[in-house]
PDB file as gemmi writes it, atoms N, CA and C in Angstrom:
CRYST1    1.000    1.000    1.000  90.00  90.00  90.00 P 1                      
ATOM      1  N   UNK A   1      15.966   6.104   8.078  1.00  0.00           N  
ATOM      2  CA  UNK A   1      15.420   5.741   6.797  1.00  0.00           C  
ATOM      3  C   UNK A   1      14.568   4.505   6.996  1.00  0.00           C  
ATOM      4  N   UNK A   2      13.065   4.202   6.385  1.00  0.00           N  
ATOM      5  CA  UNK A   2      12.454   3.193   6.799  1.00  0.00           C  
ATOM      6  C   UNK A   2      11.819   3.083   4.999  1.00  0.00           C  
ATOM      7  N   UNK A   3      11.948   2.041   4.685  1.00  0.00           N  
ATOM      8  CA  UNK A   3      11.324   1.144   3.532  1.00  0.00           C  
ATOM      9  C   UNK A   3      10.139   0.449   3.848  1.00  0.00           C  
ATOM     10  N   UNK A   4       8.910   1.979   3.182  1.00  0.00           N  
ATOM     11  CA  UNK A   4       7.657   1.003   3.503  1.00  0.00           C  
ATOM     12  C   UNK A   4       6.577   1.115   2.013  1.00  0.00           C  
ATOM     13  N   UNK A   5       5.980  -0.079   1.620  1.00  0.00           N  
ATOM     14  CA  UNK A   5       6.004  -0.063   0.106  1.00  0.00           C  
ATOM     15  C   UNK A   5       4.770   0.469   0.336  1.00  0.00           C  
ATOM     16  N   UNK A   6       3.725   0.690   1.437  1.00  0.00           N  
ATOM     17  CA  UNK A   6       2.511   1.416   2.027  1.00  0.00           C  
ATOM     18  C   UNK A   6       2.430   2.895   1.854  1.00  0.00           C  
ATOM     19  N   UNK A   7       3.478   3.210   2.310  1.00  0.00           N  
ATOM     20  CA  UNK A   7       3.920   4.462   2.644  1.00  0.00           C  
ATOM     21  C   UNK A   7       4.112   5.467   0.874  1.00  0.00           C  
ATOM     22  N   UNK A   8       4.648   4.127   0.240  1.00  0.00           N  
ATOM     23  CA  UNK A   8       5.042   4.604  -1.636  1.00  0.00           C  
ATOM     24  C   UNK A   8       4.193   5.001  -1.808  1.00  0.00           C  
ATOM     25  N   UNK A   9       3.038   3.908  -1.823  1.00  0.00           N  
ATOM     26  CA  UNK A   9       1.457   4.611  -2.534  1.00  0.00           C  
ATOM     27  C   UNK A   9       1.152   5.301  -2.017  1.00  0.00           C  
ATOM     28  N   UNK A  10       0.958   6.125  -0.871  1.00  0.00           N  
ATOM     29  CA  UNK A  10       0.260   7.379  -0.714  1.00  0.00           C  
ATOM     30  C   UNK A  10       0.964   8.867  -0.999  1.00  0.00           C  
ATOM     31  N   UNK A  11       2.260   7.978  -1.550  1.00  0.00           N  
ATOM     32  CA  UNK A  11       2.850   9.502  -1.560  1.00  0.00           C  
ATOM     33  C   UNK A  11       2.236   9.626  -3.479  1.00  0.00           C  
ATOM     34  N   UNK A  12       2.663   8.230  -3.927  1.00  0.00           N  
ATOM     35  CA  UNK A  12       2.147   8.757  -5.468  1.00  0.00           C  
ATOM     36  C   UNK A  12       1.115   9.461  -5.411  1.00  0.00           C  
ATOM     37  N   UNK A  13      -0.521   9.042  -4.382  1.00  0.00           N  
ATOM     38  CA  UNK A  13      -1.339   9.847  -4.819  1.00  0.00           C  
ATOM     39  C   UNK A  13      -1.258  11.210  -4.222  1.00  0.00           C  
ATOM     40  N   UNK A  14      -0.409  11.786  -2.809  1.00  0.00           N  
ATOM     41  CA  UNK A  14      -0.117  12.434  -2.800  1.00  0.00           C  
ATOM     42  C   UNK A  14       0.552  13.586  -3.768  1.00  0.00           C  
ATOM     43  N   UNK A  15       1.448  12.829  -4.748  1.00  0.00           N  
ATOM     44  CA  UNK A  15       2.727  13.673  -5.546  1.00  0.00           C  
ATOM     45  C   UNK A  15       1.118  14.109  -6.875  1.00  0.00           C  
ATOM     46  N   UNK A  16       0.271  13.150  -7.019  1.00  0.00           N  
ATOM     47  CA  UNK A  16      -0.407  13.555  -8.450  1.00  0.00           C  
ATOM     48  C   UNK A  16      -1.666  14.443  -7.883  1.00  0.00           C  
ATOM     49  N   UNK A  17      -2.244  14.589  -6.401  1.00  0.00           N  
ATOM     50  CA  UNK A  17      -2.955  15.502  -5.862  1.00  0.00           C  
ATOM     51  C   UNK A  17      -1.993  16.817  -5.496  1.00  0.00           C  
ATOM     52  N   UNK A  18      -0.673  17.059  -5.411  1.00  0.00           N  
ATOM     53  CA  UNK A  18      -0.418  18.288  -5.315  1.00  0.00           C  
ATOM     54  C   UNK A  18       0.023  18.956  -7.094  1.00  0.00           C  
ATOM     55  N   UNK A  19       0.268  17.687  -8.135  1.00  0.00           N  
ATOM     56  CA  UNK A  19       0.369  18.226  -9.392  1.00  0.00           C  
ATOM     57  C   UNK A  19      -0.843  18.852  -9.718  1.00  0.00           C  
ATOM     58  N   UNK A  20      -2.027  18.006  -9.962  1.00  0.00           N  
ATOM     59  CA  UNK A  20      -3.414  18.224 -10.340  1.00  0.00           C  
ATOM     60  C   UNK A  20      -4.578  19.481  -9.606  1.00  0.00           C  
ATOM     61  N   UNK A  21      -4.330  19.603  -7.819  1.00  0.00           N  
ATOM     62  CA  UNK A  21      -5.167  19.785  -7.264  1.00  0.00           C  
ATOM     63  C   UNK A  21      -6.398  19.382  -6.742  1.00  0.00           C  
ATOM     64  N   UNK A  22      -6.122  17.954  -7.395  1.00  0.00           N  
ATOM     65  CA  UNK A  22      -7.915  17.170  -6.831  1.00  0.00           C  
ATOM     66  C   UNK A  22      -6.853  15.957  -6.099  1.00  0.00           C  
ATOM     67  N   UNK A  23      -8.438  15.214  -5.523  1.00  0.00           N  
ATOM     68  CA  UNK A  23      -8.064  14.466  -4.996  1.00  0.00           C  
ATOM     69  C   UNK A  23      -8.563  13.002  -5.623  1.00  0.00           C  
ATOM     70  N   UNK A  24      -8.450  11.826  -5.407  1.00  0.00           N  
ATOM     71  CA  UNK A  24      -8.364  10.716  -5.632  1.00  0.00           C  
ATOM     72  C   UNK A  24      -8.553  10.510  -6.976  1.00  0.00           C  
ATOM     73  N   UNK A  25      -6.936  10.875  -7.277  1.00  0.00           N  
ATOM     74  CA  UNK A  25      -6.375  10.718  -8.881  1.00  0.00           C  
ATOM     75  C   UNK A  25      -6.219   9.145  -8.955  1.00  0.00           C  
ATOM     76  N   UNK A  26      -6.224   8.686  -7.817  1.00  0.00           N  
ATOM     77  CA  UNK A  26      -6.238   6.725  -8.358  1.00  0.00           C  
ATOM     78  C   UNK A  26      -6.780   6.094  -7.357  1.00  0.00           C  
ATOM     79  N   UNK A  27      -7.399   5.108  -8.190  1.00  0.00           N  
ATOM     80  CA  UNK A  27      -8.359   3.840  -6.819  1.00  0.00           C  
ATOM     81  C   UNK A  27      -7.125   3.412  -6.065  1.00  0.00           C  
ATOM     82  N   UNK A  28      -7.889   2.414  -5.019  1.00  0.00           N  
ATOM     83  CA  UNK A  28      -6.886   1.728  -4.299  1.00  0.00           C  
ATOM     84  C   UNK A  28      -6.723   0.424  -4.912  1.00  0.00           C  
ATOM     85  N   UNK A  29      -7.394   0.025  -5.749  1.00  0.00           N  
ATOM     86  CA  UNK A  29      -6.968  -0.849  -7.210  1.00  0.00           C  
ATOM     87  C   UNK A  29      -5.416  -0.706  -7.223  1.00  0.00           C  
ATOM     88  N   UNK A  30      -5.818   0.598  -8.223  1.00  0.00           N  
ATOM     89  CA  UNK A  30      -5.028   0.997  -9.207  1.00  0.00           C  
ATOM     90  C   UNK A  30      -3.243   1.390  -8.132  1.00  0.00           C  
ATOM     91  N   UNK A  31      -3.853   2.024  -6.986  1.00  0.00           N  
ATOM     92  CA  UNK A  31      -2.379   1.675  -6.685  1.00  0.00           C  
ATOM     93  C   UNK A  31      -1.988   0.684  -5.923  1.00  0.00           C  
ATOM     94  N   UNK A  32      -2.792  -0.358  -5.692  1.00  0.00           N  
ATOM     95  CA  UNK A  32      -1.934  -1.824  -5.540  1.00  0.00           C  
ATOM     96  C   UNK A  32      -1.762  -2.094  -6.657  1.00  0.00           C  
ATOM     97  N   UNK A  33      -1.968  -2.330  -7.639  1.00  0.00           N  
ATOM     98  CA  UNK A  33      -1.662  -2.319  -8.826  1.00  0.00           C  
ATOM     99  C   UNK A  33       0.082  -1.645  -9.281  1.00  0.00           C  
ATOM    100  N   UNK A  34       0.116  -0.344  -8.864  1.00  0.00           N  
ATOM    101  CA  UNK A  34       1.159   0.389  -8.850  1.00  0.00           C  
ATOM    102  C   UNK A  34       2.317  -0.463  -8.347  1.00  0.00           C  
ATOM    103  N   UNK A  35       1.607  -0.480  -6.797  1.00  0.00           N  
ATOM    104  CA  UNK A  35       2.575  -1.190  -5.952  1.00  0.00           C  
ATOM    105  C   UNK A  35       3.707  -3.059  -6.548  1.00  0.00           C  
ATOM    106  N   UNK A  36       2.495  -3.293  -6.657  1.00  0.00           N  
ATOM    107  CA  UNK A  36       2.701  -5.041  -7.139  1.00  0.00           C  
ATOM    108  C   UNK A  36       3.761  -4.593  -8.668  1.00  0.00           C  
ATOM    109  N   UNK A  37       3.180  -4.126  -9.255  1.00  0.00           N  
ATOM    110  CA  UNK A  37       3.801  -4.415 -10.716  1.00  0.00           C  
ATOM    111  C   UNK A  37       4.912  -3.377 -11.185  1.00  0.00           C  
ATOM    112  N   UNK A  38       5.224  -2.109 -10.490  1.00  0.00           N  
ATOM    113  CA  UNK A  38       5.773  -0.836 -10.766  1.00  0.00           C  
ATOM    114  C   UNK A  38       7.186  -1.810  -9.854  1.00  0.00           C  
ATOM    115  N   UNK A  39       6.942  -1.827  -8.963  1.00  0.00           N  
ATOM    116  CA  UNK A  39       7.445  -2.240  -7.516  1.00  0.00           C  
ATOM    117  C   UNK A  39       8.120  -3.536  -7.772  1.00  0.00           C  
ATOM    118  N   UNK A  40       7.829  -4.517  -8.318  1.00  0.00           N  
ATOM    119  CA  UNK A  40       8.619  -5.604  -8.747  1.00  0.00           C  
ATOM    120  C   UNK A  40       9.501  -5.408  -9.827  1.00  0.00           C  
ATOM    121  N   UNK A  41       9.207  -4.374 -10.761  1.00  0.00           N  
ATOM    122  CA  UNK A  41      10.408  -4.468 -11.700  1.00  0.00           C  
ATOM    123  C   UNK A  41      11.582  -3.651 -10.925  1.00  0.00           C  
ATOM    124  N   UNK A  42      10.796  -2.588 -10.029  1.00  0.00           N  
ATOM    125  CA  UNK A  42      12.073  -1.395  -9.239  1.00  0.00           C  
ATOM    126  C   UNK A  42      13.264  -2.175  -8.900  1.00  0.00           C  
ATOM    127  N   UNK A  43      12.663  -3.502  -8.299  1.00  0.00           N  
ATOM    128  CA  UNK A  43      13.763  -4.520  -7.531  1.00  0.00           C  
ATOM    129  C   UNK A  43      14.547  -5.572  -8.744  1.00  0.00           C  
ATOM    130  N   UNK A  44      13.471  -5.508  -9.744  1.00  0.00           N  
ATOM    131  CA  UNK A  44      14.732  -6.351 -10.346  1.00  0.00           C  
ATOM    132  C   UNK A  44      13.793  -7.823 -11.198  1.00  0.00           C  
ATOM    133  N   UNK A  45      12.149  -8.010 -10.184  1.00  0.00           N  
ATOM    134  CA  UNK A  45      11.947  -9.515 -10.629  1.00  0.00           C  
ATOM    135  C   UNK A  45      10.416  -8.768 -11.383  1.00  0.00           C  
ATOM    136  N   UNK A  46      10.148  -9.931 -11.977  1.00  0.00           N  
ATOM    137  CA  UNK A  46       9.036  -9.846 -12.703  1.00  0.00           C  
ATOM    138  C   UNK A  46       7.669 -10.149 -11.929  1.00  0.00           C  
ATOM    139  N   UNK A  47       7.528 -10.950 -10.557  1.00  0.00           N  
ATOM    140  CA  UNK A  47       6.192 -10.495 -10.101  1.00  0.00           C  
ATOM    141  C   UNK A  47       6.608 -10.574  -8.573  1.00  0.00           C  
ATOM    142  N   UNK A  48       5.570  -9.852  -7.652  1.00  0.00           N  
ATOM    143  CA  UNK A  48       5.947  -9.318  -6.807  1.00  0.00           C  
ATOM    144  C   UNK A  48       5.588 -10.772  -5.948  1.00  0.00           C  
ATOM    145  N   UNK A  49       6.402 -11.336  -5.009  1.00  0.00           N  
ATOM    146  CA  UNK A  49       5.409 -12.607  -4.379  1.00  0.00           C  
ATOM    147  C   UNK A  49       4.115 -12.267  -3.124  1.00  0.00           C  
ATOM    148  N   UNK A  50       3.321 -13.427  -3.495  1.00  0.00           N  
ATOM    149  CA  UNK A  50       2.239 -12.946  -2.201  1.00  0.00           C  
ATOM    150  C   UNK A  50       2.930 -12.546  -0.812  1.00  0.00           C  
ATOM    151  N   UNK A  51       1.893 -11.794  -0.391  1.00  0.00           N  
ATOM    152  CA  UNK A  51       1.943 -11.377   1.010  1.00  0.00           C  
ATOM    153  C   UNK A  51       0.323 -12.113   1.620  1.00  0.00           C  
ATOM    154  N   UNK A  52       0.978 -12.039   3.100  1.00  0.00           N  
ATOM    155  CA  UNK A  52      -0.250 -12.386   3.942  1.00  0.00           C  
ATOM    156  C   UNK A  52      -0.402 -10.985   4.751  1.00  0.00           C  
ATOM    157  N   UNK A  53      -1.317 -10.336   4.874  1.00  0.00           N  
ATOM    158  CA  UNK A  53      -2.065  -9.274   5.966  1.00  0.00           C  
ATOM    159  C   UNK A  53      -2.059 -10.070   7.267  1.00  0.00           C  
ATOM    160  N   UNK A  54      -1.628  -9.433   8.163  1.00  0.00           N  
ATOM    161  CA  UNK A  54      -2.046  -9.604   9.644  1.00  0.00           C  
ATOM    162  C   UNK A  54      -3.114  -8.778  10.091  1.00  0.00           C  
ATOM    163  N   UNK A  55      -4.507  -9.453   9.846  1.00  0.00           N  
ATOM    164  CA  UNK A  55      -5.846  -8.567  10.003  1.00  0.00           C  
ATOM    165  C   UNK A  55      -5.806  -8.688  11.437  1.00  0.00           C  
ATOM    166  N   UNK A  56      -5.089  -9.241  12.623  1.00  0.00           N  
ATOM    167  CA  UNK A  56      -5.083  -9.104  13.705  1.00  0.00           C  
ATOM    168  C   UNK A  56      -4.298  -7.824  14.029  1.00  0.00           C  
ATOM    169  N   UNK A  57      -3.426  -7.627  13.964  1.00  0.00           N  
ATOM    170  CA  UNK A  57      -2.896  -6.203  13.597  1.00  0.00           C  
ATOM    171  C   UNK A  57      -3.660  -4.969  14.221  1.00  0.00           C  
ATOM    172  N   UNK A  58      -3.190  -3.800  15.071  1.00  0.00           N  
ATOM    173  CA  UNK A  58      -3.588  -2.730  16.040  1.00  0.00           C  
ATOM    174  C   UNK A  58      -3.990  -2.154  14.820  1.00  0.00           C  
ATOM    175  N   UNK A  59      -3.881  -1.786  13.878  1.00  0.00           N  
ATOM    176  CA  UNK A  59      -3.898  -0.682  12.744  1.00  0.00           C  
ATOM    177  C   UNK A  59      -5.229  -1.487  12.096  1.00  0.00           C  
ATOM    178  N   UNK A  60      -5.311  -2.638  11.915  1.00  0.00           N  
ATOM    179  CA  UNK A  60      -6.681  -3.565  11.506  1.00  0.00           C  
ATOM    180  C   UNK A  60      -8.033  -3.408  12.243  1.00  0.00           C  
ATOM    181  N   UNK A  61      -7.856  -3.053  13.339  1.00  0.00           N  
ATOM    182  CA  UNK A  61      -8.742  -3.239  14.371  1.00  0.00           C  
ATOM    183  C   UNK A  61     -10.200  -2.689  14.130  1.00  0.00           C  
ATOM    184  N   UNK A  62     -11.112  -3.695  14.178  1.00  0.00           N  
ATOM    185  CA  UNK A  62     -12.335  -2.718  13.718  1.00  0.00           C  
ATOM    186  C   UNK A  62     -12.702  -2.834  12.337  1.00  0.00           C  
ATOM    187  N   UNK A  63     -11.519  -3.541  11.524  1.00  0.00           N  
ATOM    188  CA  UNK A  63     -11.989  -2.981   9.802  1.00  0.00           C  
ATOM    189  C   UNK A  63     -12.723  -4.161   9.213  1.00  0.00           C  
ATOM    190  N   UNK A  64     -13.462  -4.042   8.405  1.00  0.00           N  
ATOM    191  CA  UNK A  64     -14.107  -4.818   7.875  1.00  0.00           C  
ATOM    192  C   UNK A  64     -13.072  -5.714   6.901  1.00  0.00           C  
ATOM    193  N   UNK A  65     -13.385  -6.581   6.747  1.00  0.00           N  
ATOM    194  CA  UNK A  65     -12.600  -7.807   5.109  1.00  0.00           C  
ATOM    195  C   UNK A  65     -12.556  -6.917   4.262  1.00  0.00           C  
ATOM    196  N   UNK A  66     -13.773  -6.610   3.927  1.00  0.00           N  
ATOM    197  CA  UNK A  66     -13.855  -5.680   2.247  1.00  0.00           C  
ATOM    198  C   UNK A  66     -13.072  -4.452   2.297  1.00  0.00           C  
ATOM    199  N   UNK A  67     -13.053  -3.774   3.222  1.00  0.00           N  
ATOM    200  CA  UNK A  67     -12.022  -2.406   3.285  1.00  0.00           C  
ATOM    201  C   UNK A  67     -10.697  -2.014   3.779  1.00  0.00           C  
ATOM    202  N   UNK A  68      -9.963  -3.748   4.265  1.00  0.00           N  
ATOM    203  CA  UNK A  68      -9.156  -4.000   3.778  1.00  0.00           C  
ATOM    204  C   UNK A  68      -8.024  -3.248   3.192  1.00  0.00           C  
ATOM    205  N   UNK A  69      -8.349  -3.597   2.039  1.00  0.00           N  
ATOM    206  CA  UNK A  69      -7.343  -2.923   1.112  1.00  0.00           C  
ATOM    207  C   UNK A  69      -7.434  -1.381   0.715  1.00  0.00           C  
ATOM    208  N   UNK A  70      -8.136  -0.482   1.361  1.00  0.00           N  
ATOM    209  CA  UNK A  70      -8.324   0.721   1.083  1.00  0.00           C  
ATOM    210  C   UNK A  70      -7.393   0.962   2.154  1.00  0.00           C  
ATOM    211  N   UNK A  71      -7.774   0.304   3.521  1.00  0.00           N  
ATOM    212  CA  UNK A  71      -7.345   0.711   4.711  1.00  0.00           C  
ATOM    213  C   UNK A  71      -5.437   0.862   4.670  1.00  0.00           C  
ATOM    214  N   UNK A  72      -5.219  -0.365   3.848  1.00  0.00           N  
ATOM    215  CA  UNK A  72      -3.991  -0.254   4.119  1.00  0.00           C  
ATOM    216  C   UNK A  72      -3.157   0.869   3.138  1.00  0.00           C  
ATOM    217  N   UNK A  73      -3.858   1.056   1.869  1.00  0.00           N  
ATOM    218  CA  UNK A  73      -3.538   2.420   1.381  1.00  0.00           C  
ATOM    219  C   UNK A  73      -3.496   3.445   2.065  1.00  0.00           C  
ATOM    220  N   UNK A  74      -4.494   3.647   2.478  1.00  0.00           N  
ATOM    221  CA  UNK A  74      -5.228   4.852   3.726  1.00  0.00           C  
ATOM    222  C   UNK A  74      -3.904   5.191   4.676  1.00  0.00           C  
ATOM    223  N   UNK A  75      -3.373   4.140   5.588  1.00  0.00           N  
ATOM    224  CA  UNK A  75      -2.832   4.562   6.540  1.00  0.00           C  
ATOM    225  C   UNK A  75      -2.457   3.597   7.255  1.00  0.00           C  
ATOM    226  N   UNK A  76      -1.973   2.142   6.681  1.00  0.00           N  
ATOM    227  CA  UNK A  76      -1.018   1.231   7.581  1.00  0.00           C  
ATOM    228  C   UNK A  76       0.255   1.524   6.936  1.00  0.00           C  
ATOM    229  N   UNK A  77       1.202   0.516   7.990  1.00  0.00           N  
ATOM    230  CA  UNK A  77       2.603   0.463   7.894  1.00  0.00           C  
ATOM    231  C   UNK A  77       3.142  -0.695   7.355  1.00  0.00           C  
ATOM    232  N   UNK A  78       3.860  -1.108   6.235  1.00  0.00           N  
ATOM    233  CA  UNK A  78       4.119  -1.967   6.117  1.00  0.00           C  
ATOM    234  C   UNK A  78       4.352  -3.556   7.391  1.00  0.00           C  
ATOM    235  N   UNK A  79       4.496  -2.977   8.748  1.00  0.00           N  
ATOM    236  CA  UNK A  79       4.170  -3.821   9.885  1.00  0.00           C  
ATOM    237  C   UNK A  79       3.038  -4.559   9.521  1.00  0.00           C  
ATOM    238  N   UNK A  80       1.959  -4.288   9.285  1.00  0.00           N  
ATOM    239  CA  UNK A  80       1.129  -5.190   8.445  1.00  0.00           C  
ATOM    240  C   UNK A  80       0.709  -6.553   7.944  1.00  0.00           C  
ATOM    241  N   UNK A  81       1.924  -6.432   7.370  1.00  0.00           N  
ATOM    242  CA  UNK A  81       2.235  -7.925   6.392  1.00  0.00           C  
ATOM    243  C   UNK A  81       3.141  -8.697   7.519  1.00  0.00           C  
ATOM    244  N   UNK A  82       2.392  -9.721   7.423  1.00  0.00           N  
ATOM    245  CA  UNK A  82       2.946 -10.933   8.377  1.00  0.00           C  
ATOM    246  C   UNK A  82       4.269 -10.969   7.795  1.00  0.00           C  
ATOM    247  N   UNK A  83       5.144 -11.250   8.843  1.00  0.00           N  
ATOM    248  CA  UNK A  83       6.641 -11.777   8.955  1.00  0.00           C  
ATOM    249  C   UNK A  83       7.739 -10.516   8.603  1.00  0.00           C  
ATOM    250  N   UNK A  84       6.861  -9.225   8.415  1.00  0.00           N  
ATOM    251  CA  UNK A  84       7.647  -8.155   8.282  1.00  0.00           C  
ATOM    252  C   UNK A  84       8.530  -7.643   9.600  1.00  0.00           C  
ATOM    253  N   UNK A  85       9.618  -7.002   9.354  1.00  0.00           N  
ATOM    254  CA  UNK A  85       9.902  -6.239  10.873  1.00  0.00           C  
ATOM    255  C   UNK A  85      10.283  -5.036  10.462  1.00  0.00           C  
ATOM    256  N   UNK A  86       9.620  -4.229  11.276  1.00  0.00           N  
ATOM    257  CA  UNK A  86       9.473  -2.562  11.091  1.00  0.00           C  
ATOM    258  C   UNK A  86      10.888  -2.224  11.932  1.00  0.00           C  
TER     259      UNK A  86                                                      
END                                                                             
């Protein structure tokens, strides 16, 4: 069993692309958005605290600043976020 809050969002847009049949039923906004605010009450607190990205990171490699945050929707691992352990 592995707890990865990366891994959540793609299944939501996964779970609403196999309801619907299309694809990109939500920005990558909208599900950090999901993530941060859905995701902090799941646990209990009212806001989720910052994280730092490890843009040094094997899964980073190559990506631009701005895409970023698509990328990590896309297909990182919560490993990611500095001070995590996978």
């Amino acid at each position: 069993m592995r707890i990865d809050p990366l891994e959540e969002l793609r299944q939501l847009e996964g779970i609403a692309r196999r309801q619907t049949g299309r694809r990109g039923m939500f920005s990558t906004p909208e599900l950090l958005r999901f993530g941060a605010e859905q995701g902090a009450r799941a646990i209990g607190i009212d806001v989720w605290p910052d994280i730092e990205i490890d843009l040094a990171h094997p899964s980073l490699a190559g990506v631009d600043l701005d895409a970023v945050p698509a990328t990590l929707v896309a297909g990182c691992g919560a490993d990611v976020v500095k001070g995590s352990k996978e």
